[in-house]
gemmi code that builds the backbone of each chain (N, CA, C; Angstrom):
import gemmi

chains = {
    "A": [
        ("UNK", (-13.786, 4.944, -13.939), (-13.514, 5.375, -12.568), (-13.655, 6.892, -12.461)),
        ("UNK", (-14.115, 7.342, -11.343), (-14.706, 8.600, -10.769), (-13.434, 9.247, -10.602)),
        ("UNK", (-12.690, 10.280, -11.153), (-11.675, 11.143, -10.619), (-11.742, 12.174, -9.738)),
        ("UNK", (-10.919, 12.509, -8.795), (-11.472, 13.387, -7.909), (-9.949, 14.508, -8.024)),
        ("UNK", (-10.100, 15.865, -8.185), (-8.811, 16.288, -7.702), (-9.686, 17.339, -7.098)),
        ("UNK", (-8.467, 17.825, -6.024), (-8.914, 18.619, -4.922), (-7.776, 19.761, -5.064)),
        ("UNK", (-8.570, 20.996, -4.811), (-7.329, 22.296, -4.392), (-7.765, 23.473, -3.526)),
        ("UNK", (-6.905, 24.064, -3.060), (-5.440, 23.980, -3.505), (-5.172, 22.847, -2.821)),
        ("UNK", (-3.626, 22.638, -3.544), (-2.665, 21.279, -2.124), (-2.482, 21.367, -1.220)),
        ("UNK", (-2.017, 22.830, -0.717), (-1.647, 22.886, 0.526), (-2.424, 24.641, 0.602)),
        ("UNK", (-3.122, 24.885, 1.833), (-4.187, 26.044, 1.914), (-3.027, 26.643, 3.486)),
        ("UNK", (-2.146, 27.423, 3.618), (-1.625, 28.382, 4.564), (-2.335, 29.326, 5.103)),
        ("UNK", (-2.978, 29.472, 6.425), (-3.553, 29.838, 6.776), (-3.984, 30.137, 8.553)),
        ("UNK", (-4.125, 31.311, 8.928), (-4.452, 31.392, 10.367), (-5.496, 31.226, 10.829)),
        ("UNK", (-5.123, 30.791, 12.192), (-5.942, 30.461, 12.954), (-7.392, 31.914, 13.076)),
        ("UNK", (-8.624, 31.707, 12.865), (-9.263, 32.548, 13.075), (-9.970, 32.330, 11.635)),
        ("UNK", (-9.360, 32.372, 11.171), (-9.771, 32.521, 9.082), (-10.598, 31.526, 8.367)),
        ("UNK", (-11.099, 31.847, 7.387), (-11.731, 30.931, 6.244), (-11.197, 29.894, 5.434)),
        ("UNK", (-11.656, 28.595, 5.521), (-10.966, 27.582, 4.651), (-11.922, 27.458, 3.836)),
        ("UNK", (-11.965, 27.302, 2.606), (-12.637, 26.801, 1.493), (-11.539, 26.021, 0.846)),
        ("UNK", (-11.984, 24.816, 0.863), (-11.353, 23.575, -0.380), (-12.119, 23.041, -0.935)),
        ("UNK", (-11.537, 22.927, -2.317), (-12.612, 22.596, -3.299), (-12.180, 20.834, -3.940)),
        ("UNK", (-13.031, 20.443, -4.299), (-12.991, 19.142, -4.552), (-14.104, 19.008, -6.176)),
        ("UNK", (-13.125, 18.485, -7.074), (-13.802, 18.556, -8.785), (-13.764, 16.729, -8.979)),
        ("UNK", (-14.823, 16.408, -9.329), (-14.774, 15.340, -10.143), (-14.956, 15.100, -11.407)),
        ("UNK", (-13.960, 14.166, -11.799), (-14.468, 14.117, -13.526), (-15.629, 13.955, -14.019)),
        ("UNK", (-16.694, 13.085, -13.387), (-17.909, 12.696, -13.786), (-18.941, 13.097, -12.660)),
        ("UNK", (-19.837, 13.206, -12.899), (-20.992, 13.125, -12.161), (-21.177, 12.781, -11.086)),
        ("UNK", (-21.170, 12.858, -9.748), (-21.260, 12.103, -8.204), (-22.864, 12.000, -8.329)),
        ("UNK", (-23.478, 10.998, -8.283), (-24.959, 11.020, -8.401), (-25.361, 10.850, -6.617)),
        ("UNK", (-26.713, 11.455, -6.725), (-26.677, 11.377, -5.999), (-25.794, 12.155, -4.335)),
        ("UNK", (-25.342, 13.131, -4.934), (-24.366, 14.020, -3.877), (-23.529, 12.821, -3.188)),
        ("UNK", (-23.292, 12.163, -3.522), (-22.514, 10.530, -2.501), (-21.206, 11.192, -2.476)),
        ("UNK", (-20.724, 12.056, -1.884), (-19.668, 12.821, -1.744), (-19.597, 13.173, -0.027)),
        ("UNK", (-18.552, 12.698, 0.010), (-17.700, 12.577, 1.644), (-16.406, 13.080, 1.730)),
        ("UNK", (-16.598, 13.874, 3.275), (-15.145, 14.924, 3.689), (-14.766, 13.995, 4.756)),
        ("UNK", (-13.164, 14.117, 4.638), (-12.703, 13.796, 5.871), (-11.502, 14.546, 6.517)),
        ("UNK", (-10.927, 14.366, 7.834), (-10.103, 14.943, 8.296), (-9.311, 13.840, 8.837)),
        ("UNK", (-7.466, 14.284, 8.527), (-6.797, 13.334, 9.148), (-5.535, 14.384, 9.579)),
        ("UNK", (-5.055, 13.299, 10.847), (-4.183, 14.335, 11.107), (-3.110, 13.441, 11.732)),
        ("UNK", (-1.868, 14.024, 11.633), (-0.570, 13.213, 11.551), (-0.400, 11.391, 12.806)),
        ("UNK", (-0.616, 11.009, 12.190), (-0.442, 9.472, 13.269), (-1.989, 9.237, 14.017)),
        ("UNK", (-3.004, 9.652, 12.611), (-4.585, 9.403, 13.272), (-4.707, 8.718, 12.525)),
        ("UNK", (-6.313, 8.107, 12.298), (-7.162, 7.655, 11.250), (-8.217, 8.597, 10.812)),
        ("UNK", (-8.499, 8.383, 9.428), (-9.013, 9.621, 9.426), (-10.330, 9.415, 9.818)),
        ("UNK", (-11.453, 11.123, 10.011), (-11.838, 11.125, 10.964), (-13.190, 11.580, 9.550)),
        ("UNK", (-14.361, 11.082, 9.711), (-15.351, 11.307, 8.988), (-16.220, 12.886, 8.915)),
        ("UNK", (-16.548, 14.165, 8.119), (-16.994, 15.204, 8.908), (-18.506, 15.595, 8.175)),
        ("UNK", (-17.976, 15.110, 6.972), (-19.266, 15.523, 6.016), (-19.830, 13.554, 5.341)),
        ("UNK", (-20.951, 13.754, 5.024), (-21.301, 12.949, 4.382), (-22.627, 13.129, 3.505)),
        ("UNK", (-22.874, 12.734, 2.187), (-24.205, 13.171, 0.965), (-23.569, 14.714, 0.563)),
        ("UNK", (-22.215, 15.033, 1.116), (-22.405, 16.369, 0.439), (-22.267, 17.918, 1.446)),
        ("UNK", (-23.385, 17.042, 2.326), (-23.474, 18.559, 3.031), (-24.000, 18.168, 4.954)),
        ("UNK", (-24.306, 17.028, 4.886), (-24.482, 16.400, 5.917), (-23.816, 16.229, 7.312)),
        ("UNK", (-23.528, 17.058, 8.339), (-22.282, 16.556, 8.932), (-22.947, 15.436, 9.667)),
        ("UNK", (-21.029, 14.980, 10.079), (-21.352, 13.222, 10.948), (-21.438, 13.918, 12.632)),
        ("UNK", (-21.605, 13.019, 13.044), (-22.078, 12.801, 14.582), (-20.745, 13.578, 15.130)),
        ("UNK", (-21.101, 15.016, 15.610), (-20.473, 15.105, 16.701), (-19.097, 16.479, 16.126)),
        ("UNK", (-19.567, 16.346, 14.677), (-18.969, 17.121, 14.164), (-19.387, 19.071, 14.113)),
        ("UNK", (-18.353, 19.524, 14.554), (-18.542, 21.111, 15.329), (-19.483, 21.919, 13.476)),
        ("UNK", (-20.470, 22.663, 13.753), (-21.226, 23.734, 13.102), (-19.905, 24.227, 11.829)),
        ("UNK", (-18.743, 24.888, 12.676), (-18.138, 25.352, 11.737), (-17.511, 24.949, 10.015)),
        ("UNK", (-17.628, 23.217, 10.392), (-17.415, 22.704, 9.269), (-18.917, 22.571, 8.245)),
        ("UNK", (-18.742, 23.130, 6.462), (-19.651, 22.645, 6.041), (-19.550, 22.112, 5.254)),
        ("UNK", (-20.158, 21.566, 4.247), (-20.118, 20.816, 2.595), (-21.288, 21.536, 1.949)),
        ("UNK", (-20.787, 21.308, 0.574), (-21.857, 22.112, -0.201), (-21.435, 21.406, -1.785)),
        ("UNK", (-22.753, 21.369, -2.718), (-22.059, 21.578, -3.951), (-22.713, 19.986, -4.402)),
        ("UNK", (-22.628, 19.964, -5.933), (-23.791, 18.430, -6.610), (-22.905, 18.434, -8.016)),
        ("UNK", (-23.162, 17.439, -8.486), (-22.515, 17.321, -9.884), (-21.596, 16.788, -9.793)),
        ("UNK", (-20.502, 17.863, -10.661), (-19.155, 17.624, -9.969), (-17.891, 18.717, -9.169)),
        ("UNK", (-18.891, 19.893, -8.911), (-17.985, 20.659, -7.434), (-18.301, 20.590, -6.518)),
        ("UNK", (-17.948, 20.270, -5.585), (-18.172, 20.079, -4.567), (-17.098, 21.148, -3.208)),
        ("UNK", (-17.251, 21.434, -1.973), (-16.650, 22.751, -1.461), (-16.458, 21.736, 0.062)),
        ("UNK", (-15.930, 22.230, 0.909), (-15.490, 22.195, 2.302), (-14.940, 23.673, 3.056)),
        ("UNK", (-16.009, 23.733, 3.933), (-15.692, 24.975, 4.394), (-15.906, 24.642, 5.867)),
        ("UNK", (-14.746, 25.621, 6.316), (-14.274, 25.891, 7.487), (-14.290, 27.223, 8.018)),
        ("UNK", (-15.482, 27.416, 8.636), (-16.047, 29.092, 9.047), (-15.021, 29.690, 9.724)),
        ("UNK", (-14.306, 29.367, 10.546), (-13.210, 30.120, 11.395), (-12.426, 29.070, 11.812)),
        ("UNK", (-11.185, 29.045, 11.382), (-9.917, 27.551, 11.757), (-10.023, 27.879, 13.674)),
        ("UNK", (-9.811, 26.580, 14.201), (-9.040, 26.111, 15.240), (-8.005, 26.113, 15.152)),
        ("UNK", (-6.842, 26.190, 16.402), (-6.122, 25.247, 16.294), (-5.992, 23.622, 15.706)),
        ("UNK", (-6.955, 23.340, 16.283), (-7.121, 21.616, 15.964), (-7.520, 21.525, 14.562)),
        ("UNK", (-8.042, 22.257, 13.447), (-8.176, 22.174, 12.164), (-7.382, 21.749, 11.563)),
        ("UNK", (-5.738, 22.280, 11.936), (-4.762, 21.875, 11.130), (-4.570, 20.700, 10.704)),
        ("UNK", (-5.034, 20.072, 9.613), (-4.631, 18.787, 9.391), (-4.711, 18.615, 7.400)),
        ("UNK", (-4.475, 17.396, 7.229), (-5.186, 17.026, 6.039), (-6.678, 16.802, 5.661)),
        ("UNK", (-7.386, 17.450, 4.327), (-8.874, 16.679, 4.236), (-8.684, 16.480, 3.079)),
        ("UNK", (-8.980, 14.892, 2.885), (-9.808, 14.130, 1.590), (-11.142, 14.359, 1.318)),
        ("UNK", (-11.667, 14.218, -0.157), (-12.738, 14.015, -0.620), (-13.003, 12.853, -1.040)),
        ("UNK", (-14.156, 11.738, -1.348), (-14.443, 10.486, -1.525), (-15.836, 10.781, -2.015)),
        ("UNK", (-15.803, 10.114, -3.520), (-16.967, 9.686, -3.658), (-17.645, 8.657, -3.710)),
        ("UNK", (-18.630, 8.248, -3.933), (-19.612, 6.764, -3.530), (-20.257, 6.425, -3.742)),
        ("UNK", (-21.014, 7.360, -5.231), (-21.656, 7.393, -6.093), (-21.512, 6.117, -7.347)),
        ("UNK", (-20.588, 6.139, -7.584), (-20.085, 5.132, -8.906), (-18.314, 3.894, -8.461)),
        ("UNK", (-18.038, 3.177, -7.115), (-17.362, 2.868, -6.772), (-16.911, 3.748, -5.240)),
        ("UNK", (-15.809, 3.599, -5.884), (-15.497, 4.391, -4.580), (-14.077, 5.005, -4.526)),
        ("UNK", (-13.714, 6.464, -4.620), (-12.500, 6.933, -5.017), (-11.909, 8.302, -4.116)),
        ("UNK", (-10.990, 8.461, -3.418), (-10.492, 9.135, -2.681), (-9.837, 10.320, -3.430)),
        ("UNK", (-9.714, 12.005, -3.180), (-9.330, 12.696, -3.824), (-7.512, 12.681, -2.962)),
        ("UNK", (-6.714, 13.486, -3.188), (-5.331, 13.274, -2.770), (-5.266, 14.418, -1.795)),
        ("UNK", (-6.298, 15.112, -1.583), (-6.273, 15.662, -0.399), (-5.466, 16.830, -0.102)),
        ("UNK", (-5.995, 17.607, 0.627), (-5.424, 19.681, 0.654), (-4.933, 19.452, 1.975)),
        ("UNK", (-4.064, 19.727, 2.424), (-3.312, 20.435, 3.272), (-3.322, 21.678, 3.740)),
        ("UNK", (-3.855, 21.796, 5.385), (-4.386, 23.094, 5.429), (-3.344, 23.080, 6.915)),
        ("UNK", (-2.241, 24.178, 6.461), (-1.380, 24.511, 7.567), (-0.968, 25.750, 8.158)),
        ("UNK", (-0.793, 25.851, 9.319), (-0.743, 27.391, 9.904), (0.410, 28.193, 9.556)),
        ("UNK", (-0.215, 29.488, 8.601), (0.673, 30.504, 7.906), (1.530, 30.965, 9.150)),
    ],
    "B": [
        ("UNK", (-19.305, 2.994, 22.842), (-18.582, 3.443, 21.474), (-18.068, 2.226, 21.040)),
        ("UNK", (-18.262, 2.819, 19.194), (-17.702, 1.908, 18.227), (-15.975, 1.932, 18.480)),
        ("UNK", (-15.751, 0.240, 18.383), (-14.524, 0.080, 18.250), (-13.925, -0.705, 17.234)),
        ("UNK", (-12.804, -0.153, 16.374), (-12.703, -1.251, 15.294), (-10.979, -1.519, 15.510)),
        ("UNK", (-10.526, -2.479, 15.555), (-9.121, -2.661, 16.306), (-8.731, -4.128, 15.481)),
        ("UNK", (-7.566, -3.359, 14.446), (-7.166, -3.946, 13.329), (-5.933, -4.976, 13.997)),
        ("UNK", (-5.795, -6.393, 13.322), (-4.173, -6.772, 13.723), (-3.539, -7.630, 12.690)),
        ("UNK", (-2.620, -8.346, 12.662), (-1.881, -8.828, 11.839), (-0.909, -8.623, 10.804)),
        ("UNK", (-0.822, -7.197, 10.813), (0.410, -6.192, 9.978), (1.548, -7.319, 10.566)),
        ("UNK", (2.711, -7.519, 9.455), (3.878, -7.516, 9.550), (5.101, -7.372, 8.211)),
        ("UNK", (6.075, -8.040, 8.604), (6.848, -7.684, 7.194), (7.054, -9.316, 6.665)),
        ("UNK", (6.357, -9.039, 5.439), (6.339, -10.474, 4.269), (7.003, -10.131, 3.067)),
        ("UNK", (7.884, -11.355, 2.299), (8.630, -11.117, 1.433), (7.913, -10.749, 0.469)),
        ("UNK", (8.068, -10.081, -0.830), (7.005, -10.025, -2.448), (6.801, -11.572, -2.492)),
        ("UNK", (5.061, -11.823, -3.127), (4.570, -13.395, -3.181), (4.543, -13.807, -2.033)),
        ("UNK", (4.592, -13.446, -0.976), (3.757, -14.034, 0.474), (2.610, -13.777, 0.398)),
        ("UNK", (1.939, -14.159, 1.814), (0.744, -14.292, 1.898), (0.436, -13.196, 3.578)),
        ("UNK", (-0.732, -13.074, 3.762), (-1.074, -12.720, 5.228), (-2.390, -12.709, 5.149)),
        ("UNK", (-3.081, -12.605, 6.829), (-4.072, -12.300, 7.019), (-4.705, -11.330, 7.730)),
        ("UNK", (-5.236, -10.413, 7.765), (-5.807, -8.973, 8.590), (-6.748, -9.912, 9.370)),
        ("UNK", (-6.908, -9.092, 10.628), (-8.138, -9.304, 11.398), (-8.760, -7.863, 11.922)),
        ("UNK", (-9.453, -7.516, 11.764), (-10.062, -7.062, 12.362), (-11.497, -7.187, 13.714)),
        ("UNK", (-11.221, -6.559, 15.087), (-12.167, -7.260, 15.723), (-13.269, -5.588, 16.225)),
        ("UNK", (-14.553, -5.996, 16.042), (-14.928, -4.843, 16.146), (-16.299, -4.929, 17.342)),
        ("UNK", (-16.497, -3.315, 17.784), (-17.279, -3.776, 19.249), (-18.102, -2.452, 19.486)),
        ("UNK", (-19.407, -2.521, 20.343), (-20.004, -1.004, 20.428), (-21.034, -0.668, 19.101)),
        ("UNK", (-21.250, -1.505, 18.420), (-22.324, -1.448, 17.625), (-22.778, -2.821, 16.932)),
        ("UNK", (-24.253, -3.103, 16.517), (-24.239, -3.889, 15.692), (-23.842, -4.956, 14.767)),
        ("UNK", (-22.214, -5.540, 15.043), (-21.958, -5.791, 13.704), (-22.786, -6.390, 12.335)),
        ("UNK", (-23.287, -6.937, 12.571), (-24.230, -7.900, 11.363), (-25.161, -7.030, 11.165)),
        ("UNK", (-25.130, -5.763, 11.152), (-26.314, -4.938, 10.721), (-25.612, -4.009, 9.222)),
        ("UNK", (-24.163, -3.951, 9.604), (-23.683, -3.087, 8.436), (-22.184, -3.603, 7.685)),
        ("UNK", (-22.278, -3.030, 6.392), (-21.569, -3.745, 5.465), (-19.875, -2.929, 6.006)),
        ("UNK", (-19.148, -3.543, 5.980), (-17.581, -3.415, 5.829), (-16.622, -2.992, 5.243)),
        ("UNK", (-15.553, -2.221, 5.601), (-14.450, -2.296, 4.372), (-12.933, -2.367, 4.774)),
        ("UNK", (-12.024, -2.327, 3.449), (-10.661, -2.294, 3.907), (-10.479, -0.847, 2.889)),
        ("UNK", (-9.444, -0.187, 3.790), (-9.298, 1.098, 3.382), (-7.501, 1.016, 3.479)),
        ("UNK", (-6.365, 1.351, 2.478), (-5.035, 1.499, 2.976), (-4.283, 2.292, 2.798)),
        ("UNK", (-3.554, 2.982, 3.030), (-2.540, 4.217, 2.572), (-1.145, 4.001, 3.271)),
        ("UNK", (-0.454, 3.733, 1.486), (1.213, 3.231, 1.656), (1.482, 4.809, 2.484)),
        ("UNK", (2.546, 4.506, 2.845), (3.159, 5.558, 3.665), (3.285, 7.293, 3.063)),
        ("UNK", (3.288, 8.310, 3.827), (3.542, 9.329, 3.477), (2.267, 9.268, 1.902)),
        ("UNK", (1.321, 9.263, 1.736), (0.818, 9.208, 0.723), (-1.054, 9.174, 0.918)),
        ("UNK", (-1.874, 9.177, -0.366), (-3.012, 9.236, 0.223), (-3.628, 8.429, 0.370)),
        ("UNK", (-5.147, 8.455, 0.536), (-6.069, 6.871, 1.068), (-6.509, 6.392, -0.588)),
        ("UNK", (-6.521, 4.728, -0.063), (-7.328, 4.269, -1.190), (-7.904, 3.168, -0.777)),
        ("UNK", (-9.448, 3.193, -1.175), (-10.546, 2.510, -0.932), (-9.920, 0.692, -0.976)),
        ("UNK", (-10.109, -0.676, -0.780), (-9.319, -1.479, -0.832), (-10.435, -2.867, -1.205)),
        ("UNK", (-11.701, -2.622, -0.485), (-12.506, -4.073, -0.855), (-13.891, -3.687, 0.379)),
        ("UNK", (-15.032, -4.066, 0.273), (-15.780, -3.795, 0.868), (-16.780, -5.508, 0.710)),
        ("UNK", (-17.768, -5.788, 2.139), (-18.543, -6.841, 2.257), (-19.579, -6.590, 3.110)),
        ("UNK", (-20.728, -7.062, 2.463), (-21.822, -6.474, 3.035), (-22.110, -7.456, 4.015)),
        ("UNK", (-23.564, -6.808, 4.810), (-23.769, -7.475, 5.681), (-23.796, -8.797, 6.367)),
        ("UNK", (-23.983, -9.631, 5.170), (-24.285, -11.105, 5.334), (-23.107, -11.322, 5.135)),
        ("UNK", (-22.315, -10.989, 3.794), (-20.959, -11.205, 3.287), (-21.631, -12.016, 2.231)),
        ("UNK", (-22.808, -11.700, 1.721), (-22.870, -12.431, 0.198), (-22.566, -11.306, -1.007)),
        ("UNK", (-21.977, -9.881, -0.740), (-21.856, -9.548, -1.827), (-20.317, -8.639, -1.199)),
        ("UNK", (-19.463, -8.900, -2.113), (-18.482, -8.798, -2.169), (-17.525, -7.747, -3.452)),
        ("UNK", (-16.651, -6.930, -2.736), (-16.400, -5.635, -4.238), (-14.550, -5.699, -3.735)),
        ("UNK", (-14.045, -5.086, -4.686), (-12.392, -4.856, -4.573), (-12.055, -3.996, -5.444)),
        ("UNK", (-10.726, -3.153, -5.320), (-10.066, -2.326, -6.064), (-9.820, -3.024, -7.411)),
        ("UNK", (-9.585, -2.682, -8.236), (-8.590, -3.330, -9.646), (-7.529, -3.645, -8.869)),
        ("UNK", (-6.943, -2.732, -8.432), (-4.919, -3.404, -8.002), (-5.153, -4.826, -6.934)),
        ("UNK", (-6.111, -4.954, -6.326), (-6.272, -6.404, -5.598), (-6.835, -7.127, -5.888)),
        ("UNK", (-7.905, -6.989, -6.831), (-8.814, -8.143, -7.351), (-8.114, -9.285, -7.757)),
        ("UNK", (-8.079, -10.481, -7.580), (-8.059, -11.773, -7.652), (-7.011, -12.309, -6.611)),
        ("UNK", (-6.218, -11.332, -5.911), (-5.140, -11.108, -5.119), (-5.752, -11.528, -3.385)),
        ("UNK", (-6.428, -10.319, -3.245), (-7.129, -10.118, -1.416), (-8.950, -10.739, -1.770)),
        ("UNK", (-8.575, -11.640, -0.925), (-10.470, -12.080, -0.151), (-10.678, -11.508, 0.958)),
        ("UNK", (-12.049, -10.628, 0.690), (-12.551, -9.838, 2.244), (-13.405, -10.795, 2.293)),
        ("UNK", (-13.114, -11.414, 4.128), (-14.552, -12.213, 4.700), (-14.838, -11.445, 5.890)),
        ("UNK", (-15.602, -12.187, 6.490), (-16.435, -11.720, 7.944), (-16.990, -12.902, 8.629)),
        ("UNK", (-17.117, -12.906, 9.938), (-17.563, -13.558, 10.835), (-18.829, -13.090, 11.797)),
        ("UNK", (-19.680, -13.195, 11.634), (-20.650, -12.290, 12.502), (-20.942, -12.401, 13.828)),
        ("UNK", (-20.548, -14.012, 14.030), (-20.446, -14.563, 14.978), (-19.436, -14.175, 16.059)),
        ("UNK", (-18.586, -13.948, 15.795), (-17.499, -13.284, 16.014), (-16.396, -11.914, 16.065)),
        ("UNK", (-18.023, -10.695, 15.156), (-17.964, -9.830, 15.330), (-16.860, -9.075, 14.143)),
        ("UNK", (-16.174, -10.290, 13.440), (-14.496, -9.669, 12.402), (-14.922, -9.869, 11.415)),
        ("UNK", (-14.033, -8.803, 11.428), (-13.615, -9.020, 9.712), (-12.071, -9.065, 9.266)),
        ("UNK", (-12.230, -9.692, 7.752), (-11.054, -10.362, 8.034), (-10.281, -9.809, 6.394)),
        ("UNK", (-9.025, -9.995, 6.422), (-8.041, -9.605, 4.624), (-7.506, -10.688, 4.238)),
        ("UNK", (-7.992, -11.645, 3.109), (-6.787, -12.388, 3.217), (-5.867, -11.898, 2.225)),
        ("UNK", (-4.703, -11.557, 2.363), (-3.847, -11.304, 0.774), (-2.960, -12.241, 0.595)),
        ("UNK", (-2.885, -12.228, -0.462), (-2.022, -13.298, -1.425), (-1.231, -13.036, -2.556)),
        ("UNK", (-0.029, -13.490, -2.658), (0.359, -12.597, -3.772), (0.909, -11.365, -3.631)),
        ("UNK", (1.336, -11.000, -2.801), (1.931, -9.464, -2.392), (2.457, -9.183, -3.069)),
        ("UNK", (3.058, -7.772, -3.275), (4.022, -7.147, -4.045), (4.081, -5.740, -3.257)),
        ("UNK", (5.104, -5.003, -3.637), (5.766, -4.194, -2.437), (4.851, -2.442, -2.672)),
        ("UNK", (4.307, -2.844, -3.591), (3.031, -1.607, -3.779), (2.306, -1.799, -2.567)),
        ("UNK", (1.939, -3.035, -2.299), (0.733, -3.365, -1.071), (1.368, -2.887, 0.095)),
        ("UNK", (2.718, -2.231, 0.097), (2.969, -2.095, 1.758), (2.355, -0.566, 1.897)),
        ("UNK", (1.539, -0.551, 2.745), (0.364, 0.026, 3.379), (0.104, 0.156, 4.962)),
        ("UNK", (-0.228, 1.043, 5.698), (-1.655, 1.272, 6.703), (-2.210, 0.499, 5.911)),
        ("UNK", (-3.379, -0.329, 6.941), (-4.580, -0.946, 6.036), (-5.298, -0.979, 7.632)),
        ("UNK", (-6.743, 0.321, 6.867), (-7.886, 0.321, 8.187), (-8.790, -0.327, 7.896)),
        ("UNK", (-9.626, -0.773, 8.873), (-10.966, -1.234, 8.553), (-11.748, -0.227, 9.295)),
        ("UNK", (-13.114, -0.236, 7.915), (-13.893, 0.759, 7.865), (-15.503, 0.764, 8.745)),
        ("UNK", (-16.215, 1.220, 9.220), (-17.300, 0.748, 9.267), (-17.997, 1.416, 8.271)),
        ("UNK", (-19.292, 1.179, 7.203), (-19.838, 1.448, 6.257), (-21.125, 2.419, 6.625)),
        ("UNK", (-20.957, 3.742, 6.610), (-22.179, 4.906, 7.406), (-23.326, 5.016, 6.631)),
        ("UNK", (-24.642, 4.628, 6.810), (-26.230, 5.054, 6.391), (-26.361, 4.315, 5.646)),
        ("UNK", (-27.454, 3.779, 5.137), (-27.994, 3.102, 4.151), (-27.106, 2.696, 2.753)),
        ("UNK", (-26.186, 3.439, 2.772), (-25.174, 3.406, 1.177), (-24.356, 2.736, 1.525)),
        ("UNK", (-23.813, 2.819, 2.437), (-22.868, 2.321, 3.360), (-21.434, 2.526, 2.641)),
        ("UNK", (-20.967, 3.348, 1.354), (-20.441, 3.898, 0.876), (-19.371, 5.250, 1.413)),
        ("UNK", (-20.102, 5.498, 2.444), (-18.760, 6.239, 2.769), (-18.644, 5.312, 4.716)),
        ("UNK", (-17.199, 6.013, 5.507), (-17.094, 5.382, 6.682), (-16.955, 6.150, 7.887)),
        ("UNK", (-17.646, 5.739, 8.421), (-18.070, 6.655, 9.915), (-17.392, 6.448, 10.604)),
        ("UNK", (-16.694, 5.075, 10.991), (-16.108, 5.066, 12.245), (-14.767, 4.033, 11.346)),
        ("UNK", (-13.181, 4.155, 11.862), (-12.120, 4.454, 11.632), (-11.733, 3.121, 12.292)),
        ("UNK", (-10.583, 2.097, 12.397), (-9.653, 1.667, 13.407), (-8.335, 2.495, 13.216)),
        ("UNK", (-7.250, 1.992, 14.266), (-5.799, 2.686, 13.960), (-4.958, 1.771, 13.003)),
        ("UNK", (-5.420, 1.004, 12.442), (-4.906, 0.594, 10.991), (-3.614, -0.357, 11.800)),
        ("UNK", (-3.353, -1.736, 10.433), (-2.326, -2.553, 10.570), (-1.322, -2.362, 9.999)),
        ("UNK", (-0.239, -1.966, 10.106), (1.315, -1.845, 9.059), (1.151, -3.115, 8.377)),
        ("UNK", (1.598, -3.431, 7.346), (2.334, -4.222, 6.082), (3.348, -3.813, 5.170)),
        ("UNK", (4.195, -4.375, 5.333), (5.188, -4.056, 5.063), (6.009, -5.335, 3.988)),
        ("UNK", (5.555, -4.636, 2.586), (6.358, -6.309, 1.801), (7.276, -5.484, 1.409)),
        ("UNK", (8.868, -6.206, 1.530), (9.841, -6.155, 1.229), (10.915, -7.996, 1.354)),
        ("UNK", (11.808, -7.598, 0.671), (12.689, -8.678, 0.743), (14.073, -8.187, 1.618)),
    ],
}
model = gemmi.Model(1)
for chain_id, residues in chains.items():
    chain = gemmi.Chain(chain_id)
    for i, (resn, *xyz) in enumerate(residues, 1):
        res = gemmi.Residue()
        res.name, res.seqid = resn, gemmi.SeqId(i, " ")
        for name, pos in zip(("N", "CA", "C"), xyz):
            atom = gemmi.Atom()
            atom.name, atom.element = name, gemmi.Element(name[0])
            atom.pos, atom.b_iso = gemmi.Position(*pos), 0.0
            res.add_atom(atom)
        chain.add_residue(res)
    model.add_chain(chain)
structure = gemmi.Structure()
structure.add_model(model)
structure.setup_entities()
């Protein structure tokens, strides 16, 4: 099984600013099969990246993905308000395994 | 718009049984493969069982395998959980997924998930 840990846990941070979260897997994601998501308190989560670097339908410029192997990045060019939430990493390469996810909350 | 609108959450003793439904609308169904996705409370997601298009090929976690059957109805647009065998680990959110691009490995579109709740 594909391990995923993600950091930091929790990213404090203002509105206006840079998010970078990073997401490590133990093995290899072939194939970039590496997926971001966003969830936020009493949602489902919400799909933003997909292959890596791909965003999904509808998803704003500021979010990006980057990264092959096993680092992989999530970046957030300038937070919203509405950013504040949780993001998982998932890969999909070899099964299918969810990272435990960063917490990105307003300093 | 895609709609995926989960039901059948309730509270079953450890060693009961239940069934998820999911009914889904606004796209295709019989064009793309499926999943169950769940996260016990306060805690994170974990992938749960996935069925492809036809529903001839069929996958599950280790912690549910021989436990939960994922089916589908195409006819009918669902998909369905059966679990069996509960135990109080399984109390969960449990979403159903829709399966995004050709891999169908990761999920594009979300429902608001069924509570389960095993306890005695």
């Amino acid at each position: 099984e594909i391990v995923l840990t993600q950091s930091p846990g929790t990213l404090s941070l203002s509105p206006g600013e840079r998010a970078t979260l990073s997401c490590r897997a133990s093995q290899s994601v072939s194939s970039s099969y590496l997926a971001w998501y966003q969830q936020k308190p009493g949602q489902a989560p919400r799909l933003l990246i997909y292959g890596a670097s791909s965003r999904a339908t509808g998803i704003p410029d500021r979010f990006s993905g980057s990264g092959s192997g096993t680092d992989f990045t999530l970046t957030i060019s300038r937070l919203e308000p509405e950013d504040f939430a949780v993001y998982y990493c998932q890969q999909y390469g070899r099964g299918v395994t969810f990272g435990p996810g960063t917490k990105v909350d307003i300093k | 718009e895609v709609q995926l609108v989960e039901s059948g959450g309730v509270v079953v003793q450890p060693g009961g049984s239940l069934r998820l439904s999911c009914a889904a609308s606004g796209f295709t169904f019989d064009d793309y493969t499926m999943h169950w996705v769940r996260q016990a409370p306060g805690k994170g997601l974990e992938w749960v069982s996935l069925i492809s298009w036809d529903g001839g090929s069929t996958y599950y976690a280790d912690s549910v395998k021989g436990r939960f059957t994922i089916s589908r109805d195409n006819s009918k647009n669902s998909l369905y959980l059966q679990m069996n065998s509960l135990r109080t680990e399984d109390t969960a959110l449990y979403y159903c997924a829709k399966g995004g691009g050709a891999v169908a490995g990761y999920f594009d579109y979300w429902g608001q998930g069924t509570l389960v709740t095993v306890s005695s």
